[in-house]
N, C-alpha and C positions, 0 to 999 in steps of 0.2 A: 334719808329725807332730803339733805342739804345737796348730795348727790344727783338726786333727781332732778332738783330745782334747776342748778346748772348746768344738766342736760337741758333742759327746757329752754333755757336762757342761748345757749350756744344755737341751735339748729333754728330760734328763731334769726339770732345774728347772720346767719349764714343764709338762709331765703330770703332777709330781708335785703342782702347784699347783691347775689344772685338777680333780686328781680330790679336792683338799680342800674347793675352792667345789662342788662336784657334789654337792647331795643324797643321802641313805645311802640305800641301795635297801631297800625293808620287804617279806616277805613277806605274805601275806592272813591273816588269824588264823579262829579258830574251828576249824571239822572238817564235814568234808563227811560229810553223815551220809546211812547205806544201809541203806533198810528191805526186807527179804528178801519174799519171798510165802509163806504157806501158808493160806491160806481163810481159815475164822471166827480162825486163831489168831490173823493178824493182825492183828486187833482190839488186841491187848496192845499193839501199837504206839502204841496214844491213851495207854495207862496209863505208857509210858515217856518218852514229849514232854512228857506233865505233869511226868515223876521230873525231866526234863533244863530243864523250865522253871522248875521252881521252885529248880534249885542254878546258875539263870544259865548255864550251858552253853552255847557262842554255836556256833549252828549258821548258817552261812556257804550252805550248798547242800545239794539235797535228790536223792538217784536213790531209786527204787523199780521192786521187781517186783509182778505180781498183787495182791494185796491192799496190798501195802506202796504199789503207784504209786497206790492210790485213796485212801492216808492219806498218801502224799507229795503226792499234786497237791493235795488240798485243806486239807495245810498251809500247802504252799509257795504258796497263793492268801491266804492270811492267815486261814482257820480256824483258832482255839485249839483244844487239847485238850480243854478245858471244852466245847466248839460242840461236836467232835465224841462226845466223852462224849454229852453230853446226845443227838445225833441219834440213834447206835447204841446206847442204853440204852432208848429208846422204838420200837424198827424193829421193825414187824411185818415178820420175813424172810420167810415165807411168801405174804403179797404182794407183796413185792419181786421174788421171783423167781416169780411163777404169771405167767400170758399169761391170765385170764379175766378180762375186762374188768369195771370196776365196778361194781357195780350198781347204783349211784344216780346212774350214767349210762346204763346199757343200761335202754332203755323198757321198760315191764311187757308192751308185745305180745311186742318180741323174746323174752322170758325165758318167754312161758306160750306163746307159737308153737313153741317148742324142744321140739324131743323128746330124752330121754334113752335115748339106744343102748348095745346092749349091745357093737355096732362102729360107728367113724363113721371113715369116709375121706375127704380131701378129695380131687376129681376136677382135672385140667386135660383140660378135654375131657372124653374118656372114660376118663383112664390114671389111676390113683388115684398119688399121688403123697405123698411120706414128710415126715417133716419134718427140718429141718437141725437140731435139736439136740434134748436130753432137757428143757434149763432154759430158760428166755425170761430174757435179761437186758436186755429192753426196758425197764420199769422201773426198772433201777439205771442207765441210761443218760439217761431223766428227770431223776436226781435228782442226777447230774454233770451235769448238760449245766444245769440250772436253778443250779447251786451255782458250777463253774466259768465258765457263758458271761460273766457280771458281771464276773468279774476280767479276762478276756481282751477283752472290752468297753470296758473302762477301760484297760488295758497292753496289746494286741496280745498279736498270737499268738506271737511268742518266750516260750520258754519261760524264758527268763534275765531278760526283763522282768515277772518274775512278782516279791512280796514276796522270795519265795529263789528261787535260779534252782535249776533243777529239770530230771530226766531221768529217763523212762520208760523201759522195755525193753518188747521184743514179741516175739516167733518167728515168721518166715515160713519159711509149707511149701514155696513156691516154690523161695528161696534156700535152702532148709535153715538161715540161718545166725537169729543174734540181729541185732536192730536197734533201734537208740538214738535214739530221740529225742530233740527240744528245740525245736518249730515244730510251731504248726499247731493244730487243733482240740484242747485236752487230753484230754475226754471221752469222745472216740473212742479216742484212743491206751490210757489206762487200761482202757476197755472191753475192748480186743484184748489188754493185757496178763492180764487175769483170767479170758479164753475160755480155761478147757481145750478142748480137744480132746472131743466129743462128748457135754458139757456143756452149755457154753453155745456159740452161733452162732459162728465165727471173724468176723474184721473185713474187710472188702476197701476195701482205700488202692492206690488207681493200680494198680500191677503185682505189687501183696504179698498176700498170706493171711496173714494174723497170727492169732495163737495164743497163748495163752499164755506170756508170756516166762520163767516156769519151767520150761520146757521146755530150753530150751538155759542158762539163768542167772537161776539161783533168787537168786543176792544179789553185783547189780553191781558189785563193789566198785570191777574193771577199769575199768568205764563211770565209774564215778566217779573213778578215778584218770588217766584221758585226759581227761575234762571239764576236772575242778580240778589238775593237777599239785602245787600250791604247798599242796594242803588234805591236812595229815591225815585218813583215815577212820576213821570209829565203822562199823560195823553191826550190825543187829540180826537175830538167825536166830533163826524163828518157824518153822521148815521143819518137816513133820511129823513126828512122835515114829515111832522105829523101836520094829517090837512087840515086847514083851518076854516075849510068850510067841504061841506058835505058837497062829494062830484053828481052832479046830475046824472051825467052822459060817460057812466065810467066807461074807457075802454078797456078792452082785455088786457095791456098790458098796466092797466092803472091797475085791475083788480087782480094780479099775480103778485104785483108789489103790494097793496097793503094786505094781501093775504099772508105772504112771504113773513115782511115785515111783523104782524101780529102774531104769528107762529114763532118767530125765531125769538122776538121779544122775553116770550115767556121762555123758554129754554136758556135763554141769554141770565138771565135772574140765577141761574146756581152759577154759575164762574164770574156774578158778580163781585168785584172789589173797587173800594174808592182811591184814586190815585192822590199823589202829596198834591197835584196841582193838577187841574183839569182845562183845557180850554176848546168851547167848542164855538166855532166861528158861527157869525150869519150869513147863510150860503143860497137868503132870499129864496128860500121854497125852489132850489134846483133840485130838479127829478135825479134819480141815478144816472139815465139816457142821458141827461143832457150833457154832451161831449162839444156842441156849437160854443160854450158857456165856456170854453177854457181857459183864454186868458183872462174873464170877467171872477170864474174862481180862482186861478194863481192871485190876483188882485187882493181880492176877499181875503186869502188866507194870508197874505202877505202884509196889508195894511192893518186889518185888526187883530194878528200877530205881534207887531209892533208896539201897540196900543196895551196888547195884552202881558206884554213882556216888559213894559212901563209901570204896569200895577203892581207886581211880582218880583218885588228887589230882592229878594231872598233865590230867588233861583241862582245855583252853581255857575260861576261864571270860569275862563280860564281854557274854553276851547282850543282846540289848536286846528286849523281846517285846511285842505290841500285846493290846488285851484283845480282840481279833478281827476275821471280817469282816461287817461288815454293811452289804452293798449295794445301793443305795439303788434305786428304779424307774426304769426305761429309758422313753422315748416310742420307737415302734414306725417305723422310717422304711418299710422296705418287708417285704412277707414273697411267699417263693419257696417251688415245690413242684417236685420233680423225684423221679420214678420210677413218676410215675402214666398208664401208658400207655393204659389199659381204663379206669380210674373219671374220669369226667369230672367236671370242677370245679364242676358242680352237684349234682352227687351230693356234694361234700367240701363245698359250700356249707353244707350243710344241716346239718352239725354243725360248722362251723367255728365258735367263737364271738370270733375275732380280727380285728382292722381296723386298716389304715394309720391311726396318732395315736393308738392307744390307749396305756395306760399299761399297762409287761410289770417284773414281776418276777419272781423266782424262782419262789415257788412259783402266780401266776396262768399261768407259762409251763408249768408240770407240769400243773396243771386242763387246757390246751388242748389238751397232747397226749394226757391220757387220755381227752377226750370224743372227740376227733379218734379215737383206739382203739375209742371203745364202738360206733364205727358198725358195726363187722364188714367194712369194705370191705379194711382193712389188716392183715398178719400182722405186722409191722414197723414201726416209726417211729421213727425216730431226728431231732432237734430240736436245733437251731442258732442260738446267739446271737450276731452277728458283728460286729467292730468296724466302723464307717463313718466315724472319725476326728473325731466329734462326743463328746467321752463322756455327753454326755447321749443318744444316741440308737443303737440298734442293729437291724440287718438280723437277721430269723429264716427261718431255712431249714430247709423238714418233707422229708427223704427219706425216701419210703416205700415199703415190698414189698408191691404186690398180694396179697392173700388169693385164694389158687384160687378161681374161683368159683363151683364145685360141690363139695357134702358128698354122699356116699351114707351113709346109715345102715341099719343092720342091729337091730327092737328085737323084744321076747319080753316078752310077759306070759302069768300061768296061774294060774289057777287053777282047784281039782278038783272044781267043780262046775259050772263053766262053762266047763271045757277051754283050750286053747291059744289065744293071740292072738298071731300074727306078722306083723311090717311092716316095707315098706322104704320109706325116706324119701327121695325127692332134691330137694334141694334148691340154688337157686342165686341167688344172692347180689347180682349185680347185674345183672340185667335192661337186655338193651336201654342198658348202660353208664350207667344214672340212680339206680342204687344200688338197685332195686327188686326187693326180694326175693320169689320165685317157689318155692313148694313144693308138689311130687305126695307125696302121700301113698298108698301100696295096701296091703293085707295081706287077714287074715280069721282066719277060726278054725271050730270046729267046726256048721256050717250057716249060715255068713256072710260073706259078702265083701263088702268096701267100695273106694271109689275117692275120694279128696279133692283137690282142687288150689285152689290159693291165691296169689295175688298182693297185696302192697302196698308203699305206701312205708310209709317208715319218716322220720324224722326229729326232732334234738331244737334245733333253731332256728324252725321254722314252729308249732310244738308240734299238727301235725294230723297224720293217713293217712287215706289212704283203699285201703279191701281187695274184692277181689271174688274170691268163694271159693262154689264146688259141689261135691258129693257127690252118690255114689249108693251106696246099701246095699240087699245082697240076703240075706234073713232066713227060714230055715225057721225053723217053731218051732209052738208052742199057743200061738193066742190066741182071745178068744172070739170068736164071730160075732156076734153078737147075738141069737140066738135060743135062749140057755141053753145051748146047743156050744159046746167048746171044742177043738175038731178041728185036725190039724197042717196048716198052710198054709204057703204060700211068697208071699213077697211084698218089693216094690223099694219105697225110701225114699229121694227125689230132691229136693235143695235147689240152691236157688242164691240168693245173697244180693251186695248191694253196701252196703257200710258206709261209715259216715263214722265216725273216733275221733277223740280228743282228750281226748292223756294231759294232764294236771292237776301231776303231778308223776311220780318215780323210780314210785311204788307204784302209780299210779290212771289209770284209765282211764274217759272215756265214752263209748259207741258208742251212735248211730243207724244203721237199717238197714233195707231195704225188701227184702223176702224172699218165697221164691218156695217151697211148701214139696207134694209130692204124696206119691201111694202110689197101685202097681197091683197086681192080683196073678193070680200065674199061672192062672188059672183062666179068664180073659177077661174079667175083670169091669174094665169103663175107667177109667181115672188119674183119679182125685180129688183135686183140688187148689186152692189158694187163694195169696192173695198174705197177706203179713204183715208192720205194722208194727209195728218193736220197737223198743224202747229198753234198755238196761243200763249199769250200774253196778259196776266193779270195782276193789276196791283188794286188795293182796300185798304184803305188808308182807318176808315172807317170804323166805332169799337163795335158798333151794333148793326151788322149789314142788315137787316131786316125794318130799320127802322131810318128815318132822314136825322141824320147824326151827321156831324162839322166830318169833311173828310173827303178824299178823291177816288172814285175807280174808274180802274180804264181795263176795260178788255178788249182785245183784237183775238179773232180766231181766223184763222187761213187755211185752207182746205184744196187737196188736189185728188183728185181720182183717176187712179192710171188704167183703167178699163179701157180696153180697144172698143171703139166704136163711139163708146160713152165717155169719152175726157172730157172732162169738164173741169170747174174752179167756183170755189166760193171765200166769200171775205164778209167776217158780221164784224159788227164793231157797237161798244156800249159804255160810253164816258159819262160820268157825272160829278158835279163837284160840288158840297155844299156848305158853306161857310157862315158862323155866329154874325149876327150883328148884333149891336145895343138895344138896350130894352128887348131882349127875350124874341127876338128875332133869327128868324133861319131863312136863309136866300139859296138856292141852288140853279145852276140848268146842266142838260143832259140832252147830249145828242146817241140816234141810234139807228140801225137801221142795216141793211145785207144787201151782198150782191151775188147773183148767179150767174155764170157764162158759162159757154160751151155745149158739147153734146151731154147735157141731163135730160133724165126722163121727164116725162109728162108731168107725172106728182110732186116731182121737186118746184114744180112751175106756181104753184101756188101754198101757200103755209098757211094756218092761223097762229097770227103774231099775237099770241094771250096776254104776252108781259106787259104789253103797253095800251093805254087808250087814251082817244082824242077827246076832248070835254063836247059835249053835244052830240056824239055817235053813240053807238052801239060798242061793246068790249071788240067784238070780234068781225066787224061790219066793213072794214077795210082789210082784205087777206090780197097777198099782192107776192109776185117775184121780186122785182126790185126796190128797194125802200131810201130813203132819207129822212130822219127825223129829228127832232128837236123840242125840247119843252124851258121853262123857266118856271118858277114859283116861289111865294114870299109865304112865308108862315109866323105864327104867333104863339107863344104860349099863352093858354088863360088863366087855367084853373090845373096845378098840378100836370097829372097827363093830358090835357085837353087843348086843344088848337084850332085854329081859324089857319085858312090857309085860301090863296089865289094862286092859279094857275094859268098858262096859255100854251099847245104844243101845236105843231104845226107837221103835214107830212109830205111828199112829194114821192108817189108811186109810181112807176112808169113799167112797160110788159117787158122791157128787155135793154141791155147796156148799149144796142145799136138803134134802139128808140126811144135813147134819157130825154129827147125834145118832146116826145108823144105822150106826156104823162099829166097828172092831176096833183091839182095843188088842194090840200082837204086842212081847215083849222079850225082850232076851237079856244073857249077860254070859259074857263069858271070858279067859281066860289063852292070853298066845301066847311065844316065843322068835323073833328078828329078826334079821338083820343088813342092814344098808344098803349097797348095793353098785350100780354103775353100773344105771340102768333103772328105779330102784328100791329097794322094801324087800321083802326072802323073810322070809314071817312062816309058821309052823309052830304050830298049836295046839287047844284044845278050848271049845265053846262050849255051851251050855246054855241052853235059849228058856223061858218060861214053864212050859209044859207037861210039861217035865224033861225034854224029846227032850237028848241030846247028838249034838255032829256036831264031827268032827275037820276044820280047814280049812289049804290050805298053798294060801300065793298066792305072787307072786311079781309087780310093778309098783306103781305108781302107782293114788292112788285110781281116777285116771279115766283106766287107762286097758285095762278090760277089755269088749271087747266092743262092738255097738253102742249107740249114746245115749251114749256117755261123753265 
């Protein structure tokens, strides 16, 4: 018995000894902090990591949903709040989220070769086919993928090997359930947390549909309490404002959101958890949209952050914070393309402008996916900078979604003195798998039918094309004969041309071309026809040619025909220049107008000039050989797309360059009311010519695009 006891006595001596030499076991300090999603609100999130950096507040680990996981992940990569200030205080959102490619990447052919339809499908085959979302968030995937590849670059793709370890949320439709990240591409993940659901595209990872992780868990706190167990949590709810008064006049996008929002609400209720500390700022009823509000929510979340970190002295203090991240340029080991089934790698050659050794950082990685974009062969690209265990050097991976590669379009122009212009476009994209874009063109109008077709490359590495394009136009109408008649005839106008261009820059273009150009007419009298070479000169300054946009074009086309008998020359010219002024103001003038000499045929001797008219004529009531023209005009914004606009254009016709003194001077001036709408601008108004005729005119297109000659 006594034996025993003193065992008992010994091995307590001995644990109790044991656990004196034993190091104190320490808990992790700081607070794992969890920023909520709700769109633009989440913005206030930069205004509140300032509030929590400047009272030292030591933040240990980072989870986010939707907006919160794209200001968590590129905190938790070591952007300051200052980085991020500064990025989202400067972000044109509007190109952030459009899918219209650059324009000072997209060539001047692509952008004046476009037609602007009043419908445009794209085709697979022949089945017209919709698109996966309302909003393209290709571009905010650029600007993650250029911001966080660097870090991941340098740390791998663990997400705990980042500055703060970090964890995303996302919603897959498959499983129904939420999914937690912490591995892998972060850019992607963020991506698929910020997809609502028929907004922006979902994400597809192996065997998931991800979605927006508001959807199931608007503010992880759960995820962050299974990540960090030992971490106190902060969170921040930015979740949308409930309305406080019932919308009259909801619009579609008011009733998706609080549809959205009362769906997810309830789902939201099982990964419900209360955090040690909560703080949700007043963000004054800002919508999700509202991205105008930016620096008004940094503010918000900044000042009564402040306030809020004033009532809350028990919060962990003891931060340590870097003045940010700034990473340095990568050399380029290998680059990989997968998803390009149909566009062959000569086709992606020709706007690629990246090479194994070149030097890649950030924002030269965003330049090559946008040019890689301007080509039109891609609806998608999503851009990869991957570690290779060198950190000087990183692996780039382009996944890309084929672009269907047929558009049909559906366009209308009109005007009421030279009737209806209707046409269908189809167009396809990449020819023959070499990226070479191929367009029919057919329509007509009121005594006119045309047929055009067009092929070329395109490319902005070789900086050439070459196009071969014909037409055939059949024209009733008055024109003279030549023998003092001017009798209604029918008659066909048939070109065929092969070009050589060579864009110069974004705006400019020079083509040579050797052109084939006839006319017969129904009466049996045989096709008269010549060959012709040309040369021209064009720059478009302009982002929208179809519309009066701030901007210069100048074209010169020069024209010789070496036909014995028939030499002749021709010279058009068509400048316009239209510049902002103050208060919502637009000023332009434009002069225009051709010359013919030599031995030309009869027909060449008179044109109808469709693209232009005089305020108080007719569209097409001055046709003429020789021209000189000019206009001015002030315009006004009123209302959104709508405008007020004055003009005056003046012309000076004369029969021939050896009778420039024998000619007529024809002017006009008038008042119109506008609005700018797909196709075009519908202008509505009255004009008045010299002679005091008035004539009321309502058009509806494009200068050029009523009729034929335009």
């Amino acid at each position: 018995m006594k034996t025993g006891l003193l065992m008992i006595l010994l091995i307590c001596f001995f644990v109790s000894s044991a656990a004196a030499k034993s190091p104190p076991s320490t808990s992790p300090s700081g607070v794992a902090l969890v920023l909520a999603g709700g769109g633009a609100r989440g913005l206030a999130h930069i205004g509140f990591l300032k509030a929590m950096e400047e009272n030292n507040i030591e933040i240990s680990s980072i989870a986010g949903t939707s907006m919160g996981a794209l200001m968590a992940g590129l905190y938790a990569c070591g952007y300051s709040p200052d980085q991020l200030d500064s990025l989202t205080s400067g972000m044109d959102w509007n190109h952030l989220f459009s899918s219209t490619p650059e324009p000072r990447l997209s060539l001047l052919p692509d952008r004046i070769r476009g037609r602007q339809d009043l419908i445009n499908l794209n085709l697979r085959g022949l089945t017209p086919s919709l698109p996966t979302s309302a909003v393209s968030n290709m571009r905010v995937g650029f600007l993650l993928s250029g911001m966080t590849g660097p870090a991941q670059v340098v740390k791998g793709l663990s997400f705990d090997s980042l500055s703060i370890p970090l964890r995303v949320v996302a919603s897959d439709l498959i499983t129904r359930d939420r999914v937690v990240f912490s591995h892998g591409e972060l850019y992607r993940f963020q991506l698929a947390s910020m997809a609502i659901p028929g907004i922006f595209p979902p994400m597809v990872q192996d065997s998931l549909l991800l979605v927006d992780g508001g959807v199931f868990d608007n503010m992880p706190v759960d995820a962050a309490e299974k990540a960090w167990p030992d971490l106190p949590v902060l969170a921040v709810n930015v979740g949308s404002a409930s309305p406080t008064e019932f919308p009259n006049s909801p619009s579609l996008l008011t009733v998706f959101s609080l549809t959205f929002n009362a769906l997810s609400t309830r789902v939201n209720n099982y990964y419900h958890r209360d955090p040690e500390w909560l703080f949700t700022p007043d963000l004054h009823e800002a919508a999700v949209w509202s991205f105008e509000l930016t620096d008004s929510l940094i503010s918000w979340g900044y000042n009564q952050g402040l306030a809020w970190i004033e009532e809350n002295p028990d919060l962990p203090r003891g931060g340590q914070y870097s003045t940010g991240f700034h990473p340095s340029a990568f050399t380029v080991r290998n680059i990989h393309f997968s998803g390009n089934e149909n566009v062959s790698m000569r086709a992606v050659d020709r706007w690629f402008t990246l090479s194994r050794g070149d030097s890649l950082d950030t924002w030269i990685a965003m330049d090559v996916a946008e040019n890689l974009y301007a080509s039109g062969l891609f609806d998608m690209i999503r851009m990869s900078m991957l570690p290779t265990g060198d950190p000087e050097q990183c692996d780039i991976v382009f996944d890309v979604t084929e672009s269907d590669p047929g558009t049909l379009g559906f366009g209308l122009s009109y005007n009421n003195d030279f009737g209806l212009d209707a046409r269908i476009t189809l167009e396809h994209k990449n020819t023959f798998n070499r990226g070479i874009k191929s367009i029919i063109n057919t329509g007509g109008g009121d005594r006119y039918a045309f047929l055009e077709v067009s092929s070329f490359t395109n490319t902005s590495q070789t900086n050439r094309y070459l196009s071969l394009s014909g037409s055939i136009y059949q024209i009733k109408g008055y024109e003279p004969d030549g023998i003092s008649a001017n009798p209604m005839r029918t008659w066909t106008n048939h070109s065929l041309a092969l070009t050589f261009g060579r864009p110069f820059s974004w705006y400019g273009i020079v083509e040579t071309a050797l052109e084939w150009k006839g006319r017969s007419y129904t009466n049996g009298t045989s096709t008269e026809a010549f060959p012709l070479l040309s040369a021209s000169y064009l720059t478009d300054t302009r982002e929208n040619p179809t519309t009066d946009s701030p901007g210069t074009r100048i074209l010169i086309k020069a024209g010789w025909c070496p036909q014995k008998d028939n030499t002749h020359y021709s010279l058009h010219w068509d400048v316009t220049s239209i510049f902002s002024l103050p208060g919502s103001f637009l000023s332009g003038a434009s002069t225009w107008g051709s010359f013919l000499w030599g031995d030309s045929y009869e027909w060449q001797r008179s044109r109808l000039t469709a693209a232009r008219g005089i305020p108080g004529y007719r569209w097409n009531s001055l046709p003429t050989r020789e021209r000189i023209a000019g206009d001015i005009f002030l315009s006004r914004k009123v209302l959104g797309p709508m405008f007020l606009e004055a003009n005056g254009a003046a012309t000076y016709d004369f029969p021939s360059l050896d009778e420039y003194d024998n000619g007529d001077l024809h002017w006009g001036i008038g008042l119109s009311a506008g609005v700018n709408i797909p196709g075009g601008a519908a202008r509505l108004g009255p004009g008045i010519d010299e002679n005091g005729n008035t004539r009321w005119t309502f058009s509806y297109g494009s200068d050029y695009s009523f009729g034929p000659g335009r």
